[in-house]
Structure formats: C-alpha cells, structure tokens
C-alpha positions as CSV (number, residue, x, y, z in Angstrom):
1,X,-2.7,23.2,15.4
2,X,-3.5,20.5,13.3
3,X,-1.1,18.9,11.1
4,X,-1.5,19.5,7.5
5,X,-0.1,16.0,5.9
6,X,-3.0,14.4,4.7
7,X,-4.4,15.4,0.5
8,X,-7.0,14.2,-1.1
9,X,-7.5,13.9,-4.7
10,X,-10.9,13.7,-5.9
11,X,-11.9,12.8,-9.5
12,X,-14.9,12.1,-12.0
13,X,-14.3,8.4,-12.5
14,X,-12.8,5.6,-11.2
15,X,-10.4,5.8,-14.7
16,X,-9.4,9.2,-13.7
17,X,-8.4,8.2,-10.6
18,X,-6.0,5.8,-10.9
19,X,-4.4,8.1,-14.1
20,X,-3.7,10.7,-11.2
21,X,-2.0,8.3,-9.0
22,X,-0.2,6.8,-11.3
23,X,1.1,10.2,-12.7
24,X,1.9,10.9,-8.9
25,X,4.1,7.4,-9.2
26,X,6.1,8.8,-11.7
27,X,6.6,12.2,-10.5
28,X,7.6,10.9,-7.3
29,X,9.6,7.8,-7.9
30,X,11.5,10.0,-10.9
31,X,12.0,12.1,-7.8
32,X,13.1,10.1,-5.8
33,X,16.0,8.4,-8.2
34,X,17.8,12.0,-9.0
35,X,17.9,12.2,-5.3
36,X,19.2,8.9,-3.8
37,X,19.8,6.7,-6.8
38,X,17.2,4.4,-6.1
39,X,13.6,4.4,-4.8
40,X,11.4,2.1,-2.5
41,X,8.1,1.2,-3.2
42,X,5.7,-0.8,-1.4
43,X,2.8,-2.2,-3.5
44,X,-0.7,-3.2,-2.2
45,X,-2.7,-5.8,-3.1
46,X,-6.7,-6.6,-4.3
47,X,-8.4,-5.4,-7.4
48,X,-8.3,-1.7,-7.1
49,X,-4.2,-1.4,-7.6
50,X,-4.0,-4.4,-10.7
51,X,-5.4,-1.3,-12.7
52,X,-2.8,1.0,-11.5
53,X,0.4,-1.2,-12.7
54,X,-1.2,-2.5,-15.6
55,X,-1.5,1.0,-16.8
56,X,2.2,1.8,-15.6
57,X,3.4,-1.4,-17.4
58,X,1.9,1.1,-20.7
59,X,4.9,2.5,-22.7
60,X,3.4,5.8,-21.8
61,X,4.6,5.2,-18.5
62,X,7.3,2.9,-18.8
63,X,9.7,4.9,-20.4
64,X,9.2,7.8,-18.4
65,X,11.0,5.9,-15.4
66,X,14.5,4.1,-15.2
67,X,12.7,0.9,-13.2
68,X,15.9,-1.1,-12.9
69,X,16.3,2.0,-9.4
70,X,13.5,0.8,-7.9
71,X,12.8,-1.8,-5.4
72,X,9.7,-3.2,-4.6
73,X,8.0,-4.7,-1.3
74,X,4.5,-5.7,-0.4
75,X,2.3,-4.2,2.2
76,X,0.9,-7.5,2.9
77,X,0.4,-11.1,1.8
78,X,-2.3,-13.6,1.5
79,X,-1.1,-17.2,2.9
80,X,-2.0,-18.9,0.1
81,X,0.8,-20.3,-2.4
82,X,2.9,-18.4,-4.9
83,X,1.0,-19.5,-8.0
84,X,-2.3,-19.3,-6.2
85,X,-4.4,-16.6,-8.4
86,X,-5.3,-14.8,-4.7
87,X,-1.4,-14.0,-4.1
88,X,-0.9,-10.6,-4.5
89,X,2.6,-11.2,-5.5
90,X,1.6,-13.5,-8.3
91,X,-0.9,-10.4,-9.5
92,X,2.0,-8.0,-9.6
93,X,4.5,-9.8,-11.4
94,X,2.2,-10.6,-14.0
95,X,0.4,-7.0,-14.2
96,X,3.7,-5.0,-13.9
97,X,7.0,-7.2,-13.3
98,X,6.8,-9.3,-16.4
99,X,5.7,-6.6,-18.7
100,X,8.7,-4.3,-17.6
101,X,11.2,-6.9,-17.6
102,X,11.5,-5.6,-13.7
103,X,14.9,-7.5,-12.3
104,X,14.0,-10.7,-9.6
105,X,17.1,-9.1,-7.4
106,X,14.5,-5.6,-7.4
107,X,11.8,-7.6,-6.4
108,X,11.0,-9.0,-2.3
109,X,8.1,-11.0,-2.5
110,X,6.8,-12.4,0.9
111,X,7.3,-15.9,1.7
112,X,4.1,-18.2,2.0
113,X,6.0,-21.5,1.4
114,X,6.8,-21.2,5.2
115,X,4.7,-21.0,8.9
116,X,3.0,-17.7,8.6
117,X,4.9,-16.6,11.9
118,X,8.4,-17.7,10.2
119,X,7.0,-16.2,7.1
120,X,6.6,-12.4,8.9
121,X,9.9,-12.9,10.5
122,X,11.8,-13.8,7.4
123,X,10.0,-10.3,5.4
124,X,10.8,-8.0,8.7
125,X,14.7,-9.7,7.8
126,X,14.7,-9.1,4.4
127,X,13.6,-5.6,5.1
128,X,15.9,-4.5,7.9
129,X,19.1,-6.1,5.2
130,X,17.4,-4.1,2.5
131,X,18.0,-0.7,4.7
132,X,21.1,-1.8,6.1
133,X,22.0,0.8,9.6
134,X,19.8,3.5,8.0
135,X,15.9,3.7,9.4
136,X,13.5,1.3,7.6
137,X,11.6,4.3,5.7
138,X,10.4,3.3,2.7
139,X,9.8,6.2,-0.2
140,X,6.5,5.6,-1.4
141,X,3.7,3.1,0.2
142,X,0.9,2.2,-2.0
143,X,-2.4,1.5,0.1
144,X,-6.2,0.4,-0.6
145,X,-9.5,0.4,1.3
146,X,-11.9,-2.5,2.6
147,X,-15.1,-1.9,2.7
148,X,-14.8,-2.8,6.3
149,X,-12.2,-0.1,6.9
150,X,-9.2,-2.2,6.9
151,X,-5.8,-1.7,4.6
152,X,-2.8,-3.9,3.9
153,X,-4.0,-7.0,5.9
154,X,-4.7,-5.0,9.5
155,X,-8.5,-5.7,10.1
156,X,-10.9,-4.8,12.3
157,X,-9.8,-6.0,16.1
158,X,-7.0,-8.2,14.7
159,X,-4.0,-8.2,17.6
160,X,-1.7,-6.2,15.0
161,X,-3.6,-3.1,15.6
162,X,-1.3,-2.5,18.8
163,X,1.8,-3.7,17.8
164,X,4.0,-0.7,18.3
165,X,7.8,-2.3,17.1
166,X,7.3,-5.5,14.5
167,X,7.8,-4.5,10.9
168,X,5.5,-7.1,9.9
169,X,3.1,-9.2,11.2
170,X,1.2,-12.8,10.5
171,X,-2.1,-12.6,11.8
172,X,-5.1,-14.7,11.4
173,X,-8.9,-13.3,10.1
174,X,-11.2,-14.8,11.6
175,X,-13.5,-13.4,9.3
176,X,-11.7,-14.8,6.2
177,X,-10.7,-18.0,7.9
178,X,-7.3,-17.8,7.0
179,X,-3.9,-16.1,7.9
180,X,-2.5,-12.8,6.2
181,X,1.1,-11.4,6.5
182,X,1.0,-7.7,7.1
183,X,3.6,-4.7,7.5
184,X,1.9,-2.8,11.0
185,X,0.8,0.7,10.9
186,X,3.6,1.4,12.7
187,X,6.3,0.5,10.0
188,X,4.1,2.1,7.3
189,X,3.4,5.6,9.4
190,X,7.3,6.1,8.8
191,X,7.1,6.2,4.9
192,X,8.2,9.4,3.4
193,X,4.9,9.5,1.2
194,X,1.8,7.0,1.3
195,X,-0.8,6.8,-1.2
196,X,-4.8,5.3,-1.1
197,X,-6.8,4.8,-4.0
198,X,-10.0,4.1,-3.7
199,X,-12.8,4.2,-6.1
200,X,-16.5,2.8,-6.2
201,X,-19.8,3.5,-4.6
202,X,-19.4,0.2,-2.4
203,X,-16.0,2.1,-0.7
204,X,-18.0,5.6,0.1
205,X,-19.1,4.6,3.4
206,X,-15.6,3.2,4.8
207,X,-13.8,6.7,3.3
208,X,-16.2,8.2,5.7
209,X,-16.0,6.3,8.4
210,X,-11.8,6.4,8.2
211,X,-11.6,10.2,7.1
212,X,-14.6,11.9,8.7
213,X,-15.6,9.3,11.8
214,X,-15.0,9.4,15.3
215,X,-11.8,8.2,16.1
216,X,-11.8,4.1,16.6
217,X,-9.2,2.4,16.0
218,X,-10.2,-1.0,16.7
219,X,-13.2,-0.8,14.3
220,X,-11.8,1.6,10.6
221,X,-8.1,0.3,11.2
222,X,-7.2,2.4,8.2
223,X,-7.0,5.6,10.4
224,X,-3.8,4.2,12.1
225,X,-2.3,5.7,8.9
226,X,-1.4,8.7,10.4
227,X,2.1,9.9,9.4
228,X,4.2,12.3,11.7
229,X,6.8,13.0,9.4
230,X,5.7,12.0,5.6
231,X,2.9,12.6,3.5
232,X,-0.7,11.1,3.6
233,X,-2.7,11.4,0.0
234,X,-6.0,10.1,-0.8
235,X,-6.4,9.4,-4.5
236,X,-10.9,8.9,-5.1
237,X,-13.4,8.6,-7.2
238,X,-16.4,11.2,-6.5
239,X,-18.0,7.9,-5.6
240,X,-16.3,6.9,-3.3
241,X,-16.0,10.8,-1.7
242,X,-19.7,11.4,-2.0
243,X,-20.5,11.3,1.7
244,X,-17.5,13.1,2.7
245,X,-18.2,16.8,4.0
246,X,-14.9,18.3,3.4
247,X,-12.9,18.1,0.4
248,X,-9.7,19.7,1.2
249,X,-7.5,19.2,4.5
C-alpha cells in the first residue's frame, strides 16, 4: 500500500495560505516544547517564507509561543556575505529574530565568510554538536518551491541530488553562477514534520510536475522529499494547485 504521509492544504489566496501554515507553526512547535522542552526548526529561504515570519514576529503570534525553546537552522544558504540583502540569514533575523528579541545562542546561521566546502562542513558540525549522540532529526523543516522544481538549494542535476550521508552540502549552480550551501534530501527526509508553501500562478506548473509527475529525480528535485518516518504537508494557494488532479492524498 501506499504510504499516507504527505497533506496538502489548499486555500483561496496566497494571504490565506501562509495564515494556515503559520497557525500549523504554532500548533506544532507549542507541541513540540510540552514534549521535549525545546523544538528545532529549520527555516527556508526566498520571498515566499519572509511573509510567513513576518506575520509570526505579530503579537498575535508571538505570545502564543515561549521562543527562547526553540532553535533555529537553515535549509540552505546563499554564498554571498552576511549583510548581503540576498542572505537568507540576513532576511530572517531582520523579519523574525530582531522583532522577537530571538537569543544569538538559539540562532545557527550558516557560514559564508569561509570556502563554501569549509562552509558546509563547519554547518554539518554545528549540527551534529547541536544533537549531541541522539539522531540529527530535526522537529519541523520549513520548505519552498522553484519554479524549476528545486527546494532548499538542491537544483536540477546538481551532484547533491545523490548524496546519500552528508548533512549539508556546497554546491555550485551553474545556472545562477554561483555556489549555494544546502542541507541534502537525505538529512531533511528524517525530519519529524516538513512543511512547503507555495503560492502563485508562476509555481502551478512545478507543484505539478513534483506532486502529480512521473517520477524524475534529476529534473523536479523537490520530489526527493519523501519522508519514511515523519510527515510531508503541502501548504498552497488554489493558484498554485490549479493543475493538480487530486486534492487529497
């Protein structure tokens, strides 16, 4: 039988949308924190997500969670410096960090002051210190969509598509001219829950291709997100669904 780990939340407008994840944040980080104490986020980076934490940096939300519990990663990195407006640390801190007053010792940014090589192997460090002897499975992984199909920084036919045992990876885009630092799919396929979100007419076609296309790894590297033992949700527009046949799975 088919494994039933993958939800998809569908709503009117790209507002909506990131409401319902972001009231999916706090129900499962709140969650999370009565369980274990503390709770570990991974953000991602772009455009889509600064909406997200700048609407859970809103009292509404901010009260509602004890943030000082949580600690938070990065699915990926570009390799541009920390002040650079493209670093997706950068974005964060001043979207979400600075406005909750979120604690630097909470925080692991990735490293871009470094070789992008050193600068994967330092993160994959930090990680494994982070998790001590327990498995690196992080609570809640927060994921977008490319237009081309890709998420965090694993493109189309980039080598870290295969890797099977790295935590993180530095790979370079040919496309973009330029390096990224990535977490694999293999590291973010052990997360206890993972979220997309995705909204927009421009990201209907690549939700298709990753949630209704043949299987092809190589060319929609988003469907590597497959989890064995954690939850998959899909938080969309009705844009961005619109050429999806099913609506349920």
């Amino acid at each position: 039988m088919e494994k039933i780990n993958k939800m998809l939340h569908i709503y009117k407008t790209a507002d909506e949308t990131i409401k319902g994840l972001g009231d999916y944040f706090v129900q499962t980080v709140k969650t999370v924190i009565q369980e274990k104490g503390s709770c570990s986020v991974v953000l991602s980076g772009g455009n889509s997500p600064k909406k997200l934490y700048e609407l859970l940096a809103l009292s509404d939300y901010g009260r509602q969670i004890d943030w000082d519990k949580i600690y938070f990663f990065f699915g990926d990195e570009r390799y541009v410096p920390f002040n650079d407006p493209e670093n997706n640390g950068n974005m964060v801190k001043k979207a979400l960090f600075e406005p909750l007053m979120i604690p630097d010792a909470n925080i692991f940014y990735i490293n871009t002051a470094v070789p992008p090589e050193e600068s994967a192997k330092k993160y994959s460090q930090r990680i494994l210190s982070y998790f001590k002897n327990s498995p690196v499975r992080f609570d809640l992984i927060l994921l977008g969509l490319g237009n081309n199909g890709h998420t965090a920084s694993l493109f189309p036919h980039s080598p870290v598509l295969k890797e099977k045992k790295a935590l993180v990876g530095a790979v370079y885009i040919e496309e973009l001219s330029s390096y990224r630092i990535t977490m694999t799919a293999a590291i973010i396929n052990e997360a206890h829950a993972i979220a997309f979100l995705v909204y927009g007419d421009a990201k209907a076609n690549a939700v298709h291709d990753v949630l209704e296309g043949e299987k092809d790894f190589e060319t929609f590297p988003a469907q590597l997100i497959d989890p064995d033992d954690g939850v998959l949700h899909w938080f969309l527009d009705k844009d961005a669904a619109k050429n999806l046949t099913r609506k349920e799975y």
